[in-house]
C-alpha positions in Angstrom: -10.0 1.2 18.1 -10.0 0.8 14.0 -6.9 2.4 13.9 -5.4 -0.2 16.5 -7.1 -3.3 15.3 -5.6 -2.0 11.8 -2.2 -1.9 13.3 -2.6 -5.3 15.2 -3.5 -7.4 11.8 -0.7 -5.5 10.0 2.5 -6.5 12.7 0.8 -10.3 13.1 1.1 -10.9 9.1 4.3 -8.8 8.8 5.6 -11.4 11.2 4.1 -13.9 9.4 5.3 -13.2 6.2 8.9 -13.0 7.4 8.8 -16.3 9.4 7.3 -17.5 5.7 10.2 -16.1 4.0 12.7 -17.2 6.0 11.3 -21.0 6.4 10.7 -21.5 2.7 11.8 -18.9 1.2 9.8 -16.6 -1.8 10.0 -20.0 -4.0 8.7 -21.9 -1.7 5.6 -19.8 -0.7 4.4 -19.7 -4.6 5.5 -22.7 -5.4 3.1 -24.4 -2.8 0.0 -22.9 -4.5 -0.3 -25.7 -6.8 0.7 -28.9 -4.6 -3.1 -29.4 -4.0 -6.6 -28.5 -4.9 -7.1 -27.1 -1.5 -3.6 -24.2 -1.9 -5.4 -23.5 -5.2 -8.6 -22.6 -3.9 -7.5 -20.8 -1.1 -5.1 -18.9 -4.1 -8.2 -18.1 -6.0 -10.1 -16.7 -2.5 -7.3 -14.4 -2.2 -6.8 -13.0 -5.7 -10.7 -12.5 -5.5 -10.4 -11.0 -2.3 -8.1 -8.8 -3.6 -9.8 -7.9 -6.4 -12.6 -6.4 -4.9 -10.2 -4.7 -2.0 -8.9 -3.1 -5.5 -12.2 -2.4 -6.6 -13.1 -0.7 -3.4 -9.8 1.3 -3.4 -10.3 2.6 -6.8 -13.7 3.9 -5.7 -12.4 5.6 -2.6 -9.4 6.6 -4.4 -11.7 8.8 -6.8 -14.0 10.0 -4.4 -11.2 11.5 -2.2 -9.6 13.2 -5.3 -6.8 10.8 -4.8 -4.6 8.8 -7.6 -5.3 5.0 -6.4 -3.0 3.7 -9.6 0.3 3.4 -6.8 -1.9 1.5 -4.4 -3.3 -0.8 -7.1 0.4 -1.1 -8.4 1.4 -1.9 -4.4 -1.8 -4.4 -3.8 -0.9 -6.3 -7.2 3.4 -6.5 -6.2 2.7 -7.1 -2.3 -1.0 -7.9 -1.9 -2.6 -7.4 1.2 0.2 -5.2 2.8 -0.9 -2.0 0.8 -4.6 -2.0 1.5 -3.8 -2.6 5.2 -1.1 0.8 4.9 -4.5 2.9 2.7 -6.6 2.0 6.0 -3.6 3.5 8.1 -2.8 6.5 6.1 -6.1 7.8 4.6 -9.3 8.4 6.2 -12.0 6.6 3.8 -14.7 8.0 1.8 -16.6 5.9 0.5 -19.5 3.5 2.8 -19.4 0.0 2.6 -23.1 -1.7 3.0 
């Protein structure tokens, strides 16, 4: 069920991203971050989202005896697309509370 639910978010925002892409192009998408308070704070949710995804990769990473340096490379270049892949590929170590 994970595994699916995994699978599910991933296709949605693939298609998302592409209809994105395609409607605004990669200019558009970055450029629109700063045309109001509200992009920039939903920017700044993100990038702190991300860094704790990061966070928790490293740690996993480690635990597993795994190199997590590609998959922080990946999150930094394509962002939420290469945590969602980790999830697929590797079974995690590491407990969330």
């Amino acid at each position: 069920m994970k595994r699916a639910l995994i699978v599910v978010t991933l296709l949605a925002f693939t298609i998302l991203t592409v209809i994105a892409v395609i409607n605004d192009g990669l200019t558009g998408i970055f450029g629109s971050i700063f045309s109001s308070w509200g992009s920039l704070q939903i920017f700044a949710d993100l990038v702190i989202a991300l860094v704790l995804v990061i966070i928790w990769m490293w740690h996993d990473a480690k635990a597993s005896g795994r190199n997590p340096w590609g998959w922080i490379i990946a999150t930094l270049a394509i962002g939420v697309f290469s945590p969602l892949v980790y999830l697929l590929v590797y079974k995690t170590k590491t407990k969330i509370n």
